[in-house]
C-alpha positions in Angstrom: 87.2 106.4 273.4 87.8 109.0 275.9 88.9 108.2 279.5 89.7 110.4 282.4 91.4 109.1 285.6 91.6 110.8 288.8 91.9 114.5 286.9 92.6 117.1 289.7 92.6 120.8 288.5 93.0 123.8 290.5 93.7 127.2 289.8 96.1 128.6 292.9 94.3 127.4 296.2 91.2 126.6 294.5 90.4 123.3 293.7 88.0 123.2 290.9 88.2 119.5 289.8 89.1 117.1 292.6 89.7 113.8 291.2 86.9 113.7 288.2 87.4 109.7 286.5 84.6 109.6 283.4 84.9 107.3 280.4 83.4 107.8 277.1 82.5 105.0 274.8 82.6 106.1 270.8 79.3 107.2 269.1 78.3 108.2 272.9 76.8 111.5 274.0 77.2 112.3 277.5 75.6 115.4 279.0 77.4 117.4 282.1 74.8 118.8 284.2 75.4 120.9 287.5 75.1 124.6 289.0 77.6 127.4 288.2 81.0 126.8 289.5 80.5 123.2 289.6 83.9 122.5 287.0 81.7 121.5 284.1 83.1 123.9 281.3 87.1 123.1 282.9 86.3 119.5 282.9 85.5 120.5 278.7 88.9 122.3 278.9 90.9 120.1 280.3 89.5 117.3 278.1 91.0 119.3 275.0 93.8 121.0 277.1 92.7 124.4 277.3 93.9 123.9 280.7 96.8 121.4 282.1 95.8 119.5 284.8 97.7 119.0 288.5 97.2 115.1 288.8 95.2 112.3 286.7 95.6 110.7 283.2 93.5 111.2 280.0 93.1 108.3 277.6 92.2 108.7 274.0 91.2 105.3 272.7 93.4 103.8 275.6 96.6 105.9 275.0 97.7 108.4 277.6 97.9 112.2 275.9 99.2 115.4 276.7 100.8 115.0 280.1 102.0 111.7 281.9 104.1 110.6 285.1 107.5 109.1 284.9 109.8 108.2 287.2 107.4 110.3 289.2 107.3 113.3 287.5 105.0 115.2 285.0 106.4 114.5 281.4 104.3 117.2 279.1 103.6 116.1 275.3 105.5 117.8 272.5 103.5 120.9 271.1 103.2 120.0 268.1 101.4 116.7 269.5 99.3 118.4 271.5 98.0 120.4 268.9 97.4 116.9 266.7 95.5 116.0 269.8 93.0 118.9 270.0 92.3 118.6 266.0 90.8 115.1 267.3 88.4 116.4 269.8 86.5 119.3 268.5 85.2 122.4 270.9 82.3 124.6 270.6 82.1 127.3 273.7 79.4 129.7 274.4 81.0 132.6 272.6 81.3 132.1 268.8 85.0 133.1 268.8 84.6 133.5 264.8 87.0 136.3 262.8 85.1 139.0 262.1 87.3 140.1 259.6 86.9 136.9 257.3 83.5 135.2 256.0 81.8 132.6 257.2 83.3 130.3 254.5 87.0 132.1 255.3 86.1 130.8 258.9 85.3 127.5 257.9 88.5 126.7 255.9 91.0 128.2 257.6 91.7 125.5 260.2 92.0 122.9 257.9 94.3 125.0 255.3 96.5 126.1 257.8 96.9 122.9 260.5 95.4 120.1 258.4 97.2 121.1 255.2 94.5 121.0 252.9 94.2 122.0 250.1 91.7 125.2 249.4 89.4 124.1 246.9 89.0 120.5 249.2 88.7 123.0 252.3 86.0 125.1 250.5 84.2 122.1 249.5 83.9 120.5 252.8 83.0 123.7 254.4 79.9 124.2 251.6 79.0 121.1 252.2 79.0 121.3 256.2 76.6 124.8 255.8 74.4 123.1 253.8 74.2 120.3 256.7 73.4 123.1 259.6 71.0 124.7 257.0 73.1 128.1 256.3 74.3 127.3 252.7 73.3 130.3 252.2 75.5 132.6 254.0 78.6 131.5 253.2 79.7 135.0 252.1 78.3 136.9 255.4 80.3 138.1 257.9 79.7 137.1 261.3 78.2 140.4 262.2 75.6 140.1 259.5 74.5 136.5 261.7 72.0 136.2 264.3 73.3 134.5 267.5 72.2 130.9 266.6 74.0 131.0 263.0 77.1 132.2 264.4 76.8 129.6 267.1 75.6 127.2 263.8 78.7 128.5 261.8 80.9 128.3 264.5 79.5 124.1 265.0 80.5 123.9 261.2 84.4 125.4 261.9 85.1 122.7 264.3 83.8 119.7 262.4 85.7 121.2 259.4 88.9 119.6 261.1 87.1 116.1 261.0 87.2 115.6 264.6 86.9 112.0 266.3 84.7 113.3 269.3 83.0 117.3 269.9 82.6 119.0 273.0 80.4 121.9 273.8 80.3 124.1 276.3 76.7 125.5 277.2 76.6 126.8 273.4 73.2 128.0 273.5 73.5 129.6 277.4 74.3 133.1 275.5 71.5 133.3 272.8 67.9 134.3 272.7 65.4 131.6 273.3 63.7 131.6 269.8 68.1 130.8 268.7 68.2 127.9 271.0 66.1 125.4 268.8 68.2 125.6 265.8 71.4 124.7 267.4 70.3 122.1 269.4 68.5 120.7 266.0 72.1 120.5 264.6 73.6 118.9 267.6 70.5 116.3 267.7 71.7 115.3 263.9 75.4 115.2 265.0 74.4 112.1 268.0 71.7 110.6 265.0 75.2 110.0 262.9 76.7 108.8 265.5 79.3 111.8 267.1 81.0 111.4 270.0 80.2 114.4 272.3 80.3 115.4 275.3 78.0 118.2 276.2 77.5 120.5 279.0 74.1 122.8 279.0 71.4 123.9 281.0 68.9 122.0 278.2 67.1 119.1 280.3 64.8 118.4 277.2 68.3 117.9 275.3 69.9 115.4 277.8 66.1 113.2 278.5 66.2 113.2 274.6 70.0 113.3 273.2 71.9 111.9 276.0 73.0 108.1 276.1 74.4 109.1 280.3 73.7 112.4 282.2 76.5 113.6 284.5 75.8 115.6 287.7 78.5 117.6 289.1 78.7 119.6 292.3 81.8 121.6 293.7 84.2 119.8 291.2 83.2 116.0 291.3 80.8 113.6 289.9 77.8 112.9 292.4 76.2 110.9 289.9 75.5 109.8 286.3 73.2 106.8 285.1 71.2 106.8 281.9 68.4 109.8 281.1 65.4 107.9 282.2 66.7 106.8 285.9 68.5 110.1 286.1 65.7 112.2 285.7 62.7 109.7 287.3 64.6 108.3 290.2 68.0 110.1 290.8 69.7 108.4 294.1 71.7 111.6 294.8 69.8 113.9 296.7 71.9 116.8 295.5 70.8 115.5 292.0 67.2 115.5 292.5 67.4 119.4 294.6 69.0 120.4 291.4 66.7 118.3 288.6 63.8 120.1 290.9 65.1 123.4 291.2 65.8 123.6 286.8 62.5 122.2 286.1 60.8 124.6 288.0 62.7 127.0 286.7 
């Protein structure tokens, strides 16, 4: 479903992605694993086009998108393409990036009013029944500051699925929350891969990929050392980097 080719990123003289290729079937879950500074959360960014990349091709279900090379130059999608493309491939980051100003169910239906054209009472339905599925039907008249870390994170889950995305990303989304938080996200995120999301996730969460995962991904300084399924990745990685780093997190 999603394919990258060769993606080189850097930001002035530092190269933070050097030639990353990674393919993506539909209904998989892949987990990015790797230290800090590795280019796990701009390989996410890229992958939605956060960030434009210097060299390499993305694929959506085999089509180039966003940026491609003719007649040996960059030729950049329109906007308005671009922006069609991210509504496909949802993102959830580490911070909750909700509106404090508007309620949770305000939140919710404000992407799909606004860039799906929806209509308001379909948006609202959707969005009641997408809390009820992350177990905060409840709160869909809070504000975000009357929400512990993992609702907003939980809220924030039900935002980008309101846009009826074809694959999700997320981006260490329980890294900023108390431990007692982490469970309930990852509960939702363990329901998303049971019905069959795409996602690609990066996070610290070893018990997520062994369990979750269909293929673990270990990066170091901006490329893939290795990635095989969970039970050969974790038992018998061929990478030594992989196995100093499975090592050092465990014990941890």
């Amino acid at each position: 479903m999603i394919r990258l080719e060769n993606i080189h990123k850097s930001f002035g003289q530092l190269e933070v992605l050097r030639g990353v290729s990674l393919t993506v079937d539909r209904g998989e879950v892949v987990v990015v694993i790797g230290p800090s500074g590795s280019g796990k959360s701009t390989l996410l960014r890229v992958i939605n086009y956060l960030e434009p990349y210097q060299q390499g091709t993305i694929y959506l279900e085999g089509k180039p998108i966003y940026q491609r090379y003719e007649h040996g130059r960059v030729v950049r999608d329109p906007e308005r393409r671009i922006r069609e493309l991210r509504a496909r491939i949802g993102m959830v980051s580490q911070r909750f990036n909700l509106f404090p100003h508007m309620t949770v169910l305000e939140n919710i239906t404000t992407g799909p009013v606004n860039v799906r054209r929806q209509s308001r009472a379909s948006a609202e339905e959707r969005a009641r029944q997408l809390l009820h599925a992350v177990g905060l039907a409840e709160k869909v008249n809070s504000y975000p500051t009357q929400l512990s870390g993992g609702q907003q994170q939980r809220v924030a889950i039900a935002r980008a699925l309101a846009m009826d995305p074809e694959a999700m990303l997320f981006d260490e989304v329980t890294s900023a929350l108390d431990p007692e938080l982490v469970g309930e996200v990852l509960r939702v995120m363990r329901q998303l891969a049971d019905d069959g999301m795409t996602m690609i996730v990066v996070t610290h969460e070893m018990g997520f990929a062994r369990e979750v995962a269909d293929w673990v991904v270990m990066m170091d300084g901006g490329v893939i050392v290795e990635e095989a399924e969970p039970t050969k990745f974790f038992t018998t990685p061929e990478s030594p980097r992989t196995k100093a780093f499975i090592d050092a997190v465990i014990r941890h």
